[in-house]
N, C-alpha and C positions, 0 to 999 in steps of 0.2 A: 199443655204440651204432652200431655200421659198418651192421647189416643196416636199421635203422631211420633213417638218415640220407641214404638214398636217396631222392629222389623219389618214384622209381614205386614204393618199398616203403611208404611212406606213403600213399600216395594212391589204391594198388588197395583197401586195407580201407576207406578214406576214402569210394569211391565204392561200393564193394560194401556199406558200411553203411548211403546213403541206397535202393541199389535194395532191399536187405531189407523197409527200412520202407515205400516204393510197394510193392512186391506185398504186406505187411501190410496195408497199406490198403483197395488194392484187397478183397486177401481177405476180410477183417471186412464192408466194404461188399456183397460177395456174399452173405454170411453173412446178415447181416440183409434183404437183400434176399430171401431165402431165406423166411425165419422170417414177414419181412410180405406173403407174398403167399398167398393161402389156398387149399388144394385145392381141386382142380376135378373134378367127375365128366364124361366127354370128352362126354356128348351135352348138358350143360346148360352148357358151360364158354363164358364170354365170349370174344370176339376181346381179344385185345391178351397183355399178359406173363398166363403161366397156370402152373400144377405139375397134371403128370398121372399116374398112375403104371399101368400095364399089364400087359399080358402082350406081348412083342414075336411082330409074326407075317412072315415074308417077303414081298416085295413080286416080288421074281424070285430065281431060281437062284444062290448065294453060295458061296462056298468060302474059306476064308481061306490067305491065300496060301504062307505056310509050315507050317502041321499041315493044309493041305486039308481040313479040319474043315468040313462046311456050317456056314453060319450066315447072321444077321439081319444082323449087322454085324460090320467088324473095322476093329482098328488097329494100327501095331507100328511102332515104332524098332528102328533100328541104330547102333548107339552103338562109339569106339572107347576106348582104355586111354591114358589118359596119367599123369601122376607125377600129377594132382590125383584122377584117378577115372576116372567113365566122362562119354565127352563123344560128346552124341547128333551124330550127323550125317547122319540121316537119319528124316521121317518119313512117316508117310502113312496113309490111310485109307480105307474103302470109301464112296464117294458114294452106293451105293442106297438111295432112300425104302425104308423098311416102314411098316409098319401096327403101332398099339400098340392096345390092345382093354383094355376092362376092366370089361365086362359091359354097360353104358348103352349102350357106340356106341365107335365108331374113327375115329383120329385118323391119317393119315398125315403122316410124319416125314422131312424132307428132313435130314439129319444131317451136312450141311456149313456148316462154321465152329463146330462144336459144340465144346465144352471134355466135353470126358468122361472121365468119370470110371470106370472099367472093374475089373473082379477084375482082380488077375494072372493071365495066362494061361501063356502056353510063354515059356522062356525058357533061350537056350545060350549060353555062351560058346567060341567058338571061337581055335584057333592056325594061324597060318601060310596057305600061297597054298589048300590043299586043301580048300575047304569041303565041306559037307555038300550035295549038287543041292540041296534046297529052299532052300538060302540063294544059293547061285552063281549058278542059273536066276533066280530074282529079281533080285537084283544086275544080271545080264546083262540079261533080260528090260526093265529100268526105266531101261539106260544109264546106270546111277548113275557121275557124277563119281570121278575118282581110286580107283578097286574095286580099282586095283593095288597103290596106296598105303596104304589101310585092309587090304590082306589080308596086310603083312607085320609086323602084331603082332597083341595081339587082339583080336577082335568081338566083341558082345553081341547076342546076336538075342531080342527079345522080340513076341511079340504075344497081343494081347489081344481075346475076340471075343463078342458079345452072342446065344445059343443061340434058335432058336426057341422060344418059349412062357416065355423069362426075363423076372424082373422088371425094369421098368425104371422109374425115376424120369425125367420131362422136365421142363425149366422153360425156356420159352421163349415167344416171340412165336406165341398162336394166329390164324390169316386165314383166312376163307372158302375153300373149295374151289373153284379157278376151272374145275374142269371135271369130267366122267367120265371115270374111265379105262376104257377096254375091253379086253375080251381079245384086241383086234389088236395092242394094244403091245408092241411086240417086246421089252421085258424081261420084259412079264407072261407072256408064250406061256410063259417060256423057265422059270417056276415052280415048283418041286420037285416039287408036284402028286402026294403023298402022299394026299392027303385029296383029291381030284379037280382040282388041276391048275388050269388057267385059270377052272376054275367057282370054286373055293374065291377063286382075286382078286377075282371078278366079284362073289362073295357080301360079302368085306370093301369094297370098293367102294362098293356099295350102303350100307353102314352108316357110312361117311367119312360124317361131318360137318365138318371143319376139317381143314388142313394144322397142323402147327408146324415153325417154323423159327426162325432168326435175324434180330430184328426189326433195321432199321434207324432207327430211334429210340432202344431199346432192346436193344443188339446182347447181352446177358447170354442164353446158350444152353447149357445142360447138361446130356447125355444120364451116366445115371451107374444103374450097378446098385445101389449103398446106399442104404439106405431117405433121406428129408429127416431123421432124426435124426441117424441116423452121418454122413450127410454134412453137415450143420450142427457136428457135435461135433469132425470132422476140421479142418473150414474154420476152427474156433476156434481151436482147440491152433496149428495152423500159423500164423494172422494171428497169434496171440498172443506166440508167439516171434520171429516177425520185427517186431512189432511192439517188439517189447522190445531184441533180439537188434541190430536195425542200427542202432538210436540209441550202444549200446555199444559196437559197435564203430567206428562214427566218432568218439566221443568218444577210444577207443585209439587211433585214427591221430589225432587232435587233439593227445593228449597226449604219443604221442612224438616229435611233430612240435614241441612246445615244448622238449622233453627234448631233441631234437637242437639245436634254435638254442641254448639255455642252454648248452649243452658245448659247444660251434663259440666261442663269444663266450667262454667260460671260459676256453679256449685261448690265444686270443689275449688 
């Protein structure tokens, strides 16, 4: 009874089993939020919450930071080892708009504040002070806090990155396009430019009908490579076990927390 008659051993599962069931919540509510809001095709789709689903295309010149991989979009944690697992302590993500297309017209995608949902992409686990340059340069490069502290066990380096011409699922806040972009904008110049470069911007451009982004009304924003099936079918399974999952376990800290005072008072 000694490990359960502790305060804080009762009342971290205590607490960790109502946050289970808010992010349950939360999630189911996405879920269904999901499920009721109807495809949109991007040249006929209303302003306000929309689902769109594309082809992603570069908006400027990308590289993701540790595989130097171009790309549309990227994101990655760094994460360290402790006795419970891996604990993130770092994240980040590429702010450039792109353009999603999907035959009707384009949409450009401002993809900050987005919840995304991404394949696995690269992923290492490193030991000790000597990383690998792509990770060290970075580390260095971003003045990440305590890098001397994180590099004396070990790291997890993951990132994850949205390819040009990938599918993408969006659901988010559609708005009017409050201007044209031209090819003096110095991200646009700077365009991979494969397929002719600042004309190939100037052509998606032309075909922008809307922005999406994170509404503030409606701040529910999700850039996510799974089709809305899997990603509805994911969102279930997860609410549904934390739904289930943190009622039970605060009921366990409930009950050995009666268990404990019944033996204390038995004692005496």
């Amino acid at each position: 009874m000694h490990l359960f008659s502790s305060p804080i051993a009762i009342l971290v599962p205590f607490i960790g089993g109502i946050v289970l069931f808010v992010r349950g919540f939360r999630g189911w509510r996405e879920r269904r939020l999901i499920l009721n809001t109807p495809r949109s095709h991007i040249r006929s789709m209303p302003m306000g919450l929309v689902e769109i689903t594309g082809a992603a295309e570069p908006r400027s010149a990308l590289t993701a930071p540790f595989s130097q991989h171009p790309c549309v979009f990227w994101e990655l944690d760094i994460s360290t080892r402790n006795k419970n697992g891996w604990s993130v302590v770092h994240r980040s993500a590429s702010g450039h708009p792109f353009f999603l297309s999907d035959g009707t017209g384009v949409a450009l995608v401002y993809p900050e504040g987005a919840e995304c949902r991404l394949c696995p992409g690269v992923e290492e686990v490193c030991t000790g002070p000597l990383l690998p340059p792509c990770y060290s340069e970075y580390i260095h490069d971003n003045h990440l806090a305590l890098a001397s502290v994180w590099s004396l066990g070990q790291l997890r380096f993951r990132e994850r990155i949205v390819e040009e011409q990938g599918q993408v699922f969006v659901m988010g806040t559609a708005m009017p396009r409050t201007h044209a972009l031209t090819v003096s904008d110095a991200d646009a110049m700077q365009a991979t430019g494969t397929d002719g470069g600042p004309a190939r911007i100037q052509t998606l451009d032309e075909a922008t009908v809307a922005v999406m982004r994170r509404g503030e009304n409606e701040p529910t924003f999700i850039i996510s490579q799974k089709s809305e099936r899997d990603l509805t079918l994911d969102l279930g399974i997860h609410a549904a076990a934390q739904l289930v999952g943190g009622p039970l376990l605060t009921l366990f800290a409930l009950g050995w927390w009666l268990i404990s005072i019944t033996s204390t008072h038995g004692l005496h």
